[in-house]
C-alpha positions as CSV (number, residue, x, y, z in Angstrom):
1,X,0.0,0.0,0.0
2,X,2.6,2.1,0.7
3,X,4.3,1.9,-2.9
4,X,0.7,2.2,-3.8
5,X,1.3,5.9,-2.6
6,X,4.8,6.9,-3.4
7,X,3.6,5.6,-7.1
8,X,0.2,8.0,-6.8
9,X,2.8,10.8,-5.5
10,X,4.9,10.5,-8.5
11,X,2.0,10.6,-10.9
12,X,0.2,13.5,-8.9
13,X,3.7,15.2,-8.9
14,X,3.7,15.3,-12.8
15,X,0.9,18.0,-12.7
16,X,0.7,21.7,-13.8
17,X,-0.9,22.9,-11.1
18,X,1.6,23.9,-8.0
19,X,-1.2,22.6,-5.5
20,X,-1.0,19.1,-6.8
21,X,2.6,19.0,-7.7
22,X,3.1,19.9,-3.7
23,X,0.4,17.2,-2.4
24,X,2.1,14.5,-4.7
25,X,5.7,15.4,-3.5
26,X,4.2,15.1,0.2
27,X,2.7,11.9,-0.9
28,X,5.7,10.0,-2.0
29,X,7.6,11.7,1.8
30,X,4.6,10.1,3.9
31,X,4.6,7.1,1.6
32,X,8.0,6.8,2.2
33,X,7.8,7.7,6.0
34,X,5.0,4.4,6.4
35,X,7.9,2.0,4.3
36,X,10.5,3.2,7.4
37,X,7.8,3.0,10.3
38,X,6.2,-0.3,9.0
39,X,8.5,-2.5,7.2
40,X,11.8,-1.6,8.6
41,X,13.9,-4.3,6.8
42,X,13.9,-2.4,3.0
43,X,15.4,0.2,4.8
44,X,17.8,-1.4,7.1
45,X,21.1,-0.2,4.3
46,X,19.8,3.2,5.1
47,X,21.6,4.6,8.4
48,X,19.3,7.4,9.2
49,X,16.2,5.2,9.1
50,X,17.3,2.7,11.8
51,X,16.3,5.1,14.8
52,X,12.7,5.5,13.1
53,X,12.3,1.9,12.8
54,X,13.3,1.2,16.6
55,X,11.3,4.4,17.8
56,X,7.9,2.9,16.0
57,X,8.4,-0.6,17.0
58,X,8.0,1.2,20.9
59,X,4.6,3.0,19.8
60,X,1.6,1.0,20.6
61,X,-1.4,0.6,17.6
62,X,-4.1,3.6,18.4
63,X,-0.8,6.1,17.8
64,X,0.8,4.6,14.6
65,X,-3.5,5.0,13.7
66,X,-3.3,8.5,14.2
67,X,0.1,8.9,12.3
68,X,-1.3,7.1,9.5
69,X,-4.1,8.5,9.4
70,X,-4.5,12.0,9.9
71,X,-0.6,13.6,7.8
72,X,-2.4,12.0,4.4
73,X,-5.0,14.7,5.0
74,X,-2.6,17.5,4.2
75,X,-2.1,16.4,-0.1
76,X,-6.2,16.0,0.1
77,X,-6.7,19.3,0.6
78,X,-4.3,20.6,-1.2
79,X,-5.3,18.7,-4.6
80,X,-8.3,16.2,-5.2
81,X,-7.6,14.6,-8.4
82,X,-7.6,11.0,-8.7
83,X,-4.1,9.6,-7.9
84,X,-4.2,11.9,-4.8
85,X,-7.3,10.4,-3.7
86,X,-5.9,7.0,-4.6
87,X,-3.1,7.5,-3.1
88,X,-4.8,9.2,0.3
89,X,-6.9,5.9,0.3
90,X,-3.7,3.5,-0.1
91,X,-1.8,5.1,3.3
92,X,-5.5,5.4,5.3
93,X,-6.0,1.4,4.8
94,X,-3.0,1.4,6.7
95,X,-4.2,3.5,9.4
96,X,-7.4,1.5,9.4
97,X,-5.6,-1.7,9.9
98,X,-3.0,0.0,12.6
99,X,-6.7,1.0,14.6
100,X,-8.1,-2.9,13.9
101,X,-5.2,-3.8,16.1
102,X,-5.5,-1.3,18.7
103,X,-9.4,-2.1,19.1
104,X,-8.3,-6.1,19.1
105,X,-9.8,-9.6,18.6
106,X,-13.7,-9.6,18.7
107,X,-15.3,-12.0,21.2
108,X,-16.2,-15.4,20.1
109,X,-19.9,-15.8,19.7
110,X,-20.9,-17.8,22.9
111,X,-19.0,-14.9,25.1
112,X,-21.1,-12.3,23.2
113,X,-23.9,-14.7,24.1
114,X,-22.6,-14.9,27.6
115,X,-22.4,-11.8,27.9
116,X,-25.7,-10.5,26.6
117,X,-27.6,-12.9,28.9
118,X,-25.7,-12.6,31.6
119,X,-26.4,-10.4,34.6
120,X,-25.6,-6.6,34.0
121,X,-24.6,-5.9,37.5
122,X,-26.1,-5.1,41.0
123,X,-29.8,-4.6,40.5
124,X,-30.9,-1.0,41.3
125,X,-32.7,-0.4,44.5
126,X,-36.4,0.3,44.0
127,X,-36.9,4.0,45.6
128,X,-40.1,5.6,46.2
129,X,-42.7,6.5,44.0
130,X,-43.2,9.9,42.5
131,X,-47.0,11.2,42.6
132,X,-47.3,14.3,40.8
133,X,-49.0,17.2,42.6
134,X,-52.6,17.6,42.2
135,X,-52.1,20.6,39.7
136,X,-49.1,19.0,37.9
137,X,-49.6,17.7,34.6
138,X,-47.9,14.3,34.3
139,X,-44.6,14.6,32.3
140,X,-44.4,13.4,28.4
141,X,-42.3,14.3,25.8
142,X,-44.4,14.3,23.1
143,X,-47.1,16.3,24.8
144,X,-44.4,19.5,25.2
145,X,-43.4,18.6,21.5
146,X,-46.8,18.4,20.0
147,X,-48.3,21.1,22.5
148,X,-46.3,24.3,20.9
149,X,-46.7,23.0,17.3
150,X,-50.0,21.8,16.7
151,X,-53.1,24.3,17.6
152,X,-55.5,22.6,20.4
153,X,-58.6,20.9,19.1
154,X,-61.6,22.9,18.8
């Protein structure tokens, strides 16, 4: 996916407009950027990118999320033509997945089960009744909804 991006960048980059030659060039840097933080090994002949590579393996999954997900904003703004959009879409499945991991495994269907059926909890203490006063309407939403909008019958 990320080569998906840098490739998008490239293409974006070859525009006339200045808007979408800047959002592609900040394409290929994020798509670039995702290659260090995710797949550390094609970059491990490149010196500077070893400290990246050991500072993201540290970050748990809702951050990495948020770092994928809310930089490829920036070239969508500034251009919306097609390979920026494709290429937005290629580095925010990464984010989506990164945010898969940080919400985790769903329960097996007889937990969910369990669960639903299950007790909720303490019950709650039954307190006294309320009786309205004797010149107290009793309280309903739809009467002060319907009251104010619909003229009383005649």
């Amino acid at each position: 996916m990320c080569l998906g991006a840098i490739i998008c960048g490239v293409i974006g980059a070859l525009s006339i407009s200045a808007r979408c030659i800047a959002g592609g060039i900040i394409l290929i840097f994020l798509g670039f950027g995702m290659i260090m933080f995710e797949v550390p090994i094609c970059c491990q002949f490149v010196e500077f990118t070893q400290p990246v590579a050991r500072f993201s393996e540290k970050r748990p999954p809702w951050q990495k999320a948020l770092l994928y997900s809310i930089p490829p904003l920036l070239p969508l703004i500034l251009c919306q033509s097609f390979t920026i959009v494709f290429g937005f879409i290629c580095l925010l499945v990464n984010g989506a997945v990164q945010f898969m991991l940080a919400v985790g495994k769903k329960a097996s269907r007889e937990e969910m089960l369990a669960r639903a059926t299950g007790s909720r909890g303490p019950p709650v203490p039954e307190g006294p009744s309320v009786v309205p006063a004797s010149n107290e309407k009793p309280f309903g939403y739809a009467g002060l909804v319907f009251n104010e909008l619909v003229p009383p019958p005649k």
